[in-house]
C-alpha positions as CSV (number, residue, x, y, z in Angstrom):
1,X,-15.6,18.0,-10.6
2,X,-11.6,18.3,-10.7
3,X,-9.2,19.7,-8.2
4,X,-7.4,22.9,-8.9
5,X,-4.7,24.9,-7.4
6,X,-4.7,28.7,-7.1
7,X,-2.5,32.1,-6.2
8,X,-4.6,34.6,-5.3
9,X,-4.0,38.0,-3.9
10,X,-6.5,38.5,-0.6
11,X,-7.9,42.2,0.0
12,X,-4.6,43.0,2.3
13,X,-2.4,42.6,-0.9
14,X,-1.1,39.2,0.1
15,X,0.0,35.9,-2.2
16,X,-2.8,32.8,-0.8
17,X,-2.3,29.9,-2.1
18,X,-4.8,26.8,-2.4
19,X,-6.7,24.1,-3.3
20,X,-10.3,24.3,-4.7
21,X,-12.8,21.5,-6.0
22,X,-15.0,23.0,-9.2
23,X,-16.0,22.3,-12.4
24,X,-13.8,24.5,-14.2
25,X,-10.9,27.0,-13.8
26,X,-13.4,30.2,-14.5
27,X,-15.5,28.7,-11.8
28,X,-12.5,28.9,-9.5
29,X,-11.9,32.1,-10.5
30,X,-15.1,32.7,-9.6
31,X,-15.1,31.6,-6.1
32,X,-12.1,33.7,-5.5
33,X,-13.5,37.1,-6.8
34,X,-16.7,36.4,-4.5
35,X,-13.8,36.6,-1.4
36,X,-12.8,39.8,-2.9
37,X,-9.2,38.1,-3.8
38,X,-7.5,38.8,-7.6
39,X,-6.9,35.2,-8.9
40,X,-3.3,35.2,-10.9
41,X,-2.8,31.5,-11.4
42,X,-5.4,28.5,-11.4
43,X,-3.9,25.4,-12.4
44,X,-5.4,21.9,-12.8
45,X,-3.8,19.0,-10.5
46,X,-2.7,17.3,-14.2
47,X,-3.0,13.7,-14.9
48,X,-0.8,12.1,-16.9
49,X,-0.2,8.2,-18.3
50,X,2.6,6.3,-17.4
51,X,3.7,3.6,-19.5
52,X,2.1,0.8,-17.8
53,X,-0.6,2.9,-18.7
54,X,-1.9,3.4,-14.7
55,X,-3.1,6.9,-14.0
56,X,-0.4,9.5,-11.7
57,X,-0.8,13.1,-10.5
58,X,1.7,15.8,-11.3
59,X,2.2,18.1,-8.3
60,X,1.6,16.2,-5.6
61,X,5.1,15.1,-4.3
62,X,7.0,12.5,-3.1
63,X,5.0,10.6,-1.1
64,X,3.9,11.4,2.9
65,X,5.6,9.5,6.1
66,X,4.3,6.8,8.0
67,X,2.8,9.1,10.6
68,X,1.0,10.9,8.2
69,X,-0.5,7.7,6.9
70,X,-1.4,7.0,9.8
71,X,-3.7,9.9,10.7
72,X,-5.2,10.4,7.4
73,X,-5.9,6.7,7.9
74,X,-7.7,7.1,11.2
75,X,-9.4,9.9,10.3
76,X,-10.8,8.6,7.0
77,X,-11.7,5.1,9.1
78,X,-13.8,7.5,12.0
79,X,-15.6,9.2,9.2
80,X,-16.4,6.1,7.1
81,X,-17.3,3.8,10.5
82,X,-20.2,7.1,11.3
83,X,-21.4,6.2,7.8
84,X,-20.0,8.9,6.1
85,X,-20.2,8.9,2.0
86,X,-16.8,8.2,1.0
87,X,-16.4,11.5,-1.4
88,X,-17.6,13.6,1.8
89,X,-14.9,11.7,4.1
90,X,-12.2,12.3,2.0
91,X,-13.3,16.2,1.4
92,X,-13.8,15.9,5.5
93,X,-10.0,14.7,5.8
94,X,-8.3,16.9,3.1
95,X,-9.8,19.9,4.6
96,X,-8.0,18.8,7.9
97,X,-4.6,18.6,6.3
98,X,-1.8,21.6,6.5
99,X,0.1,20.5,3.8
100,X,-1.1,21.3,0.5
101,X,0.3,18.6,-1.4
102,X,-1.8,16.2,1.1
103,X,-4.6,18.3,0.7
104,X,-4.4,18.2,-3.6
105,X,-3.7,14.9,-3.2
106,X,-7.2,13.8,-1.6
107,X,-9.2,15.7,-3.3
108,X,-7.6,14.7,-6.6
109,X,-8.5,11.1,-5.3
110,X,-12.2,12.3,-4.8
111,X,-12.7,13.5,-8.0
112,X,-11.5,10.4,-9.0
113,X,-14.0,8.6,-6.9
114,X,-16.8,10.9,-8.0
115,X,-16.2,10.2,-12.1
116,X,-16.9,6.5,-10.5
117,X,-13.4,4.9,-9.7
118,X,-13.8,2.5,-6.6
119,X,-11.3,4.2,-3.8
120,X,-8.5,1.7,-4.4
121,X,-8.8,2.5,-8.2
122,X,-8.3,5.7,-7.3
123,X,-5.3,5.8,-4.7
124,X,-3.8,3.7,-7.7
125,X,-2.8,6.9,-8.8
126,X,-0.7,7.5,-5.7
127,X,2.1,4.8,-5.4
128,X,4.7,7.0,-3.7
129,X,1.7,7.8,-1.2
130,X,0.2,4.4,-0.2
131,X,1.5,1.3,-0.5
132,X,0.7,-1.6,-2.5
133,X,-0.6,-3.6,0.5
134,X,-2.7,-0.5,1.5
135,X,-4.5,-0.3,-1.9
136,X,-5.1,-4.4,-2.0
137,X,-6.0,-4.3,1.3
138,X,-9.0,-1.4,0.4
139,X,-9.9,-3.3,-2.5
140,X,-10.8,-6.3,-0.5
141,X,-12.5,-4.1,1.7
142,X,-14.6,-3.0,-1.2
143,X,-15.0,-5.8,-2.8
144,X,-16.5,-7.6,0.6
145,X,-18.6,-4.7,1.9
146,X,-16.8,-4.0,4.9
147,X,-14.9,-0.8,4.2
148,X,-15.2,0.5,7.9
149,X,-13.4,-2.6,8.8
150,X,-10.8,-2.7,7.0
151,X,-10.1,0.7,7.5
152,X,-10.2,0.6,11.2
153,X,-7.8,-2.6,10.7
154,X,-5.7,-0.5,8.8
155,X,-5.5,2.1,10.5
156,X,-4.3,0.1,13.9
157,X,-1.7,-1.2,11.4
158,X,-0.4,1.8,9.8
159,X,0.0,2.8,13.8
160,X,1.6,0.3,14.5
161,X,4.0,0.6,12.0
162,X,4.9,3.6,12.8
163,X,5.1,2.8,16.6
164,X,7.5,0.2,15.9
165,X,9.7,1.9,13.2
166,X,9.7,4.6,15.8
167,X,11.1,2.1,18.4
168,X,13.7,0.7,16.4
169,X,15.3,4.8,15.6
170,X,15.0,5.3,19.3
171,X,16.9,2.0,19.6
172,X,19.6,3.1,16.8
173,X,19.7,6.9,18.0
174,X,21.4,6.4,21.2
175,X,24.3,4.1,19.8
176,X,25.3,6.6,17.1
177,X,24.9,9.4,19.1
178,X,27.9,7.6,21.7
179,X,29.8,6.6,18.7
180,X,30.1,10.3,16.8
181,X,30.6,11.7,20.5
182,X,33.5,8.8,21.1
183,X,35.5,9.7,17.8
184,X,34.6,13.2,18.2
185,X,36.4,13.3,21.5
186,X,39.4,11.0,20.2
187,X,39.7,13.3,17.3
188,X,40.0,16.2,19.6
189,X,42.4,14.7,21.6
190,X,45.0,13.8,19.1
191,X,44.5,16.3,17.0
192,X,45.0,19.4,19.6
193,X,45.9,18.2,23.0
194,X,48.0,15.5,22.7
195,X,50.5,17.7,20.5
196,X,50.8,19.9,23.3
197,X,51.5,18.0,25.8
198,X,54.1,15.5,23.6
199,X,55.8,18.1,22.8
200,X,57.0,19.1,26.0
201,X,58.8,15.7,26.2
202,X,60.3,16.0,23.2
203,X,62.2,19.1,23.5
204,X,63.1,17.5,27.1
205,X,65.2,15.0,24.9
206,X,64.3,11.9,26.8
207,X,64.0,8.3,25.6
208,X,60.1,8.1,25.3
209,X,58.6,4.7,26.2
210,X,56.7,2.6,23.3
211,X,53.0,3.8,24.0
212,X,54.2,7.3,23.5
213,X,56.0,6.7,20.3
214,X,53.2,5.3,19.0
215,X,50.7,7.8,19.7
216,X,52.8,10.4,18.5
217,X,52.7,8.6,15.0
218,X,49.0,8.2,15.3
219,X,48.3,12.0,16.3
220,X,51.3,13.1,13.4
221,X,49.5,10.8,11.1
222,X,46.3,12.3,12.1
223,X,46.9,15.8,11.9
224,X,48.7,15.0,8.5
225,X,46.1,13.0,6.8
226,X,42.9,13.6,8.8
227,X,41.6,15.5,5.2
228,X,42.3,12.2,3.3
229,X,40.5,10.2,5.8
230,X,37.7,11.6,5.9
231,X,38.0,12.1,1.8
232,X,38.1,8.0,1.5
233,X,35.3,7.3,4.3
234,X,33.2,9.8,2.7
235,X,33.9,7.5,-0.5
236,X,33.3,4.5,0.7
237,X,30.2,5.5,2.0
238,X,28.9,5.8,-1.3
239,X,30.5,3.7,-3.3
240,X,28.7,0.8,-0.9
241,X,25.4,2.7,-1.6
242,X,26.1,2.6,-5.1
243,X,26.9,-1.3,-4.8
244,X,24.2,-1.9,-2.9
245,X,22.1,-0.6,-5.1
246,X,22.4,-3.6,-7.8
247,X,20.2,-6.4,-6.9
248,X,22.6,-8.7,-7.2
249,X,25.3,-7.2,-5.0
250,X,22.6,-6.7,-2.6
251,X,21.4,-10.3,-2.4
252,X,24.5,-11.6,-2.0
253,X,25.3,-8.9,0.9
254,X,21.9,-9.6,3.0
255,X,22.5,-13.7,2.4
256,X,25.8,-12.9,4.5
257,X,24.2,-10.1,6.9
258,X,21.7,-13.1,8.0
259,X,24.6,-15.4,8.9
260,X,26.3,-12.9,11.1
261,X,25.9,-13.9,14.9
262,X,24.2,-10.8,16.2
263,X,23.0,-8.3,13.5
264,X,22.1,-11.3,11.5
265,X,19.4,-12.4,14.2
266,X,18.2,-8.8,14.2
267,X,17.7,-8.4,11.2
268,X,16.1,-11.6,10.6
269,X,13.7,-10.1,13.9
270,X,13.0,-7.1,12.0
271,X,11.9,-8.4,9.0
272,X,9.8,-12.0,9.9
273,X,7.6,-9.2,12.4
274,X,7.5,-6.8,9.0
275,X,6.4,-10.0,7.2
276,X,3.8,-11.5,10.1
277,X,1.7,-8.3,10.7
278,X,1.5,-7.3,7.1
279,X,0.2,-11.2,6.1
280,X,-1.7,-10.8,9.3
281,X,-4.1,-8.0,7.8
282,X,-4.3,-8.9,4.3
283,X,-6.0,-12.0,5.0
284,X,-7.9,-10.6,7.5
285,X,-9.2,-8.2,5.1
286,X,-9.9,-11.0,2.8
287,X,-7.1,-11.0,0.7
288,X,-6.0,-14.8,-0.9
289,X,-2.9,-16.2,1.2
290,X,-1.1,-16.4,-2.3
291,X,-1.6,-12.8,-3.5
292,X,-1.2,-11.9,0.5
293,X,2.4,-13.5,0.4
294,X,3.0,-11.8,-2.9
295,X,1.9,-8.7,-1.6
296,X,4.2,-8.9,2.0
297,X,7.1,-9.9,0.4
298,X,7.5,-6.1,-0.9
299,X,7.4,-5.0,3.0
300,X,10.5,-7.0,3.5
301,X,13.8,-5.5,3.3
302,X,16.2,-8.5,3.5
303,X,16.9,-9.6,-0.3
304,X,16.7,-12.7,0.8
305,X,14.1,-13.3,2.5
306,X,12.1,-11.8,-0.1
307,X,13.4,-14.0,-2.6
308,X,12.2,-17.1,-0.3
309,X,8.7,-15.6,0.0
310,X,8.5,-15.2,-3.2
311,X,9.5,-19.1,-3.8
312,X,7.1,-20.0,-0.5
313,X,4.2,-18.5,-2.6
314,X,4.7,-20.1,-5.7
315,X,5.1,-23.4,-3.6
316,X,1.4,-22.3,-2.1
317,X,0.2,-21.8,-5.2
318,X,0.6,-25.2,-6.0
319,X,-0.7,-26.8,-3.1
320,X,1.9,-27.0,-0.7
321,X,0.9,-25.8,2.9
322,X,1.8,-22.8,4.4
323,X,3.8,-23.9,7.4
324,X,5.6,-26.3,5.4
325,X,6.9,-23.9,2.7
326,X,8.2,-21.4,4.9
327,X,10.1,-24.3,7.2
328,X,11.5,-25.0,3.7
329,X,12.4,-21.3,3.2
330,X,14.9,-21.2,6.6
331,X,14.6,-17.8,7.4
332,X,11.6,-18.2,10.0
333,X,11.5,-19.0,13.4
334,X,10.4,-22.2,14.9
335,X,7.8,-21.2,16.9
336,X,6.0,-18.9,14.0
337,X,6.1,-22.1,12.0
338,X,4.1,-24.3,14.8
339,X,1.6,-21.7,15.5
340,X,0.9,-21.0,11.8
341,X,1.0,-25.3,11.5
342,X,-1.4,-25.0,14.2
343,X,-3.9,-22.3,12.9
344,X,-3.8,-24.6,9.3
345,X,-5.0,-28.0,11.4
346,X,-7.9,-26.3,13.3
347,X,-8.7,-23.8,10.3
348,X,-7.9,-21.1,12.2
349,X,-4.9,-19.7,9.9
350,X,-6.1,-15.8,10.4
351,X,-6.5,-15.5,14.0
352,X,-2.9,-17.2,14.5
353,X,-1.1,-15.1,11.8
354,X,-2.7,-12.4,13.9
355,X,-1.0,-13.6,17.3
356,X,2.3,-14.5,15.0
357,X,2.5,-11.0,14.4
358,X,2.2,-9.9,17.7
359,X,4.6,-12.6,19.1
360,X,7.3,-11.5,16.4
361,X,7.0,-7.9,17.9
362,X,7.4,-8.4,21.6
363,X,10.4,-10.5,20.6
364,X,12.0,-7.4,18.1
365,X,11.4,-5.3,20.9
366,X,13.3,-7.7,23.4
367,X,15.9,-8.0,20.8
368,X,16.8,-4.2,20.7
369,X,16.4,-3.8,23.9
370,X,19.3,-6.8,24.4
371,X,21.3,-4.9,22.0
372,X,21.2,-1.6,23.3
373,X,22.0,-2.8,26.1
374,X,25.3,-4.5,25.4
375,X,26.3,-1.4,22.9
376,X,26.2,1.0,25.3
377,X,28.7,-1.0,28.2
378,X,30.9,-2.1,25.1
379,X,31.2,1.8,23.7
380,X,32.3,2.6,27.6
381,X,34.6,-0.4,27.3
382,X,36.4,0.6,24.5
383,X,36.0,4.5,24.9
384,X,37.9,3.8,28.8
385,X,40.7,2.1,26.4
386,X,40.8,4.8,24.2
387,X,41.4,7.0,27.0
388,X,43.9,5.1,29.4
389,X,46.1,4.5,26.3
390,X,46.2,7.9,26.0
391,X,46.5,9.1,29.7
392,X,49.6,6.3,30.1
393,X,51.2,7.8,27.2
394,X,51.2,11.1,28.6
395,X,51.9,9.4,32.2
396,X,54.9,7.4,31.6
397,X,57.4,9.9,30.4
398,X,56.2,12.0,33.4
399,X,56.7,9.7,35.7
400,X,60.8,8.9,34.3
401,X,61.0,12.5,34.5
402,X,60.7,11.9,38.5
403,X,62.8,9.3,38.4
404,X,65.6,10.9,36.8
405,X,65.1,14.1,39.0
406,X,65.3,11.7,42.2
């Protein structure tokens, strides 16, 4: 049984599209005359071969967000904890899901499941969807009997997840928003009212002090160039994506972003609590601590770090403990090292990764909150700058105005 994707025309006259599980196209066809509909395109969700030879859908799309991940993961975890078979869960959860794409896509995976692929074999075929640690995670699941588990596990961490990268564009939101409405407001002002009002002492024919010169060659220089400007930020922009891009270039840049005082900590924050929860759940699930490092290192976004992972596994892998390597590495806190050194001592490795991971979030969390709240006094600092510089210039000639008059 395959998944296929109609157009039909209802009794009203109206295009319906869909997604149907049958055995053939003429049975879908089928199905659709018995609902008195006029089938004009049934089409197979195709699979093709990449080179590596692994199994991908055509149709599906680009992937789903992290809070879409995490609902279809809760659901599927309910459904399978009530002892569900897995090829009714997944029909259970597709038939919950507004998007076609999501909807094709499970169903695809349960035919996949019903020509007897395991379910991590069969989200295999779904990269752009679910993650590599999702799928090993599953596996492990499988593979140890526990499925409901791991599910459930999952789907507190796929929450979480998205909890916390939901924090952190909170965090950032508020900053850019006071930064675009700071140059906004400068632009305005020296591009339309600061003419206006200089103006007037210029025709006047007075000796202008030095703050007023000098804004008038900023807001000339503005209002001449402004086009240009934004021509070569607009460049920049991506030309550093473009840079960034080459792995290279981009270990080089985060080896310098992790030395820098204050988005250097942050980032390090971000990534050791990206790196803590993920290792936390894979061995949970029952996942080796070698192929568990190898398989968090992809969650981290810091070149760097992911290079020392990387080097922190191999030195696992050949018998070096776990504490020890990453104290080696450099990039990892102190106390995360003597809690993980402590969980290796009493044997008790998983249940202090687990409280590693939370410790590392609770101190992310403090960390944006710190810097959020020294951007926004700083942005009113320098904004209130902005703005007296601009108010004296105006001032000053005002006031010799007076003088003179007197």
């Amino acid at each position: 049984m395959a998944a296929y994707e109609y157009l039909a025309l209802d009794e009203n006259g109206a295009q319906q599209r869909g997604t149907l599980e049958a055995d053939s196209q003429r049975q879908v066809r089928q199905v659709l005359r018995d609902r008195e509909w006029t089938p004009l395109q049934v089409d197979a969700v195709a699979e093709h071969k990449t080179r590596q030879g692994t199994a991908r859908f055509q149709g599906i799309g680009r992937g789903m967000s992290a809070s879409q991940l995490a609902l279809i993961t809760r659901q599927f975890a309910t459904l399978i904890q009530a002892a569900m078979p897995i090829e009714e869960a997944l029909r259970a959860v597709a038939a919950q899901q507004e998007k076609r794409r999501l909807k094709n896509m499970l169903l695809a995976i349960r035919s996949r499941v019903l020509e007897g692929f395991t379910l991590a074999q069969s989200m295999d075929a779904f990269p752009n969807h679910f993650p590599h640690m999702y799928r090993a995670t599953i596996a492990a699941g499988e593979h140890a009997g526990y499925l409901d588990k791991v599910l459930n596990q999952l789907a507190d961490y796929t929450e979480q997840r998205m909890q916390s990268r939901q924090k952190v564009q909170l965090a950032l939101l508020y900053p850019v928003i006071l930064m675009l409405a700071c140059v906004a407001i400068v632009s305005f002002l020296l591009g339309y009212v600061v003419p206006d009002v200089i103006k007037v002492f210029i025709d006047s024919g007075q000796a202008l002090p030095l703050v007023t010169r000098g804004l008038i060659t900023v807001s000339e220089g503005f209002q001449q160039y402004w086009p240009w400007l934004a021509g070569v930020g607009v460049l920049l922009f991506f030309a550093t994506r473009y840079a960034l891009a080459k792995p290279d270039i981009r270990l080089r840049w985060d080896r310098r972003l992790m030395g820098l005082p204050v988005i250097g900590r942050f980032s390090r924050s971000l990534n050791t609590a990206q790196f803590a929860g993920t290792l936390s759940i894979l061995t949970r699930s029952g996942v080796s601590l070698v192929d568990a490092l190898m398989i968090a290192a992809q969650v981290v976004g810091n070149e760097a770090m992911k290079a020392s992972v990387k080097t922190v596994a191999r030195k696992v892998s050949e018998g070096s403990s776990l504490h020890r390597a990453l104290e080696e590495a450099g990039y990892f806190p102190p106390l995360m090292l003597h809690m993980i050194a402590s969980g290796e001592a009493t044997g008790e490795l998983e249940a202090m990764l687990d409280r590693t991971a939370d410790n590392q979030q609770m101190e992310l969390e403090n960390r944006m909150a710190m810097l959020v709240g020294l951007f926004e006094p700083l942005m009113l600092v320098v904004m209130g700058g902005v703005v007296l510089v601009i108010v004296l210039a105006i001032l000053l000639p005002i006031l010799n105005m007076n003088t003179l008059i007197g």
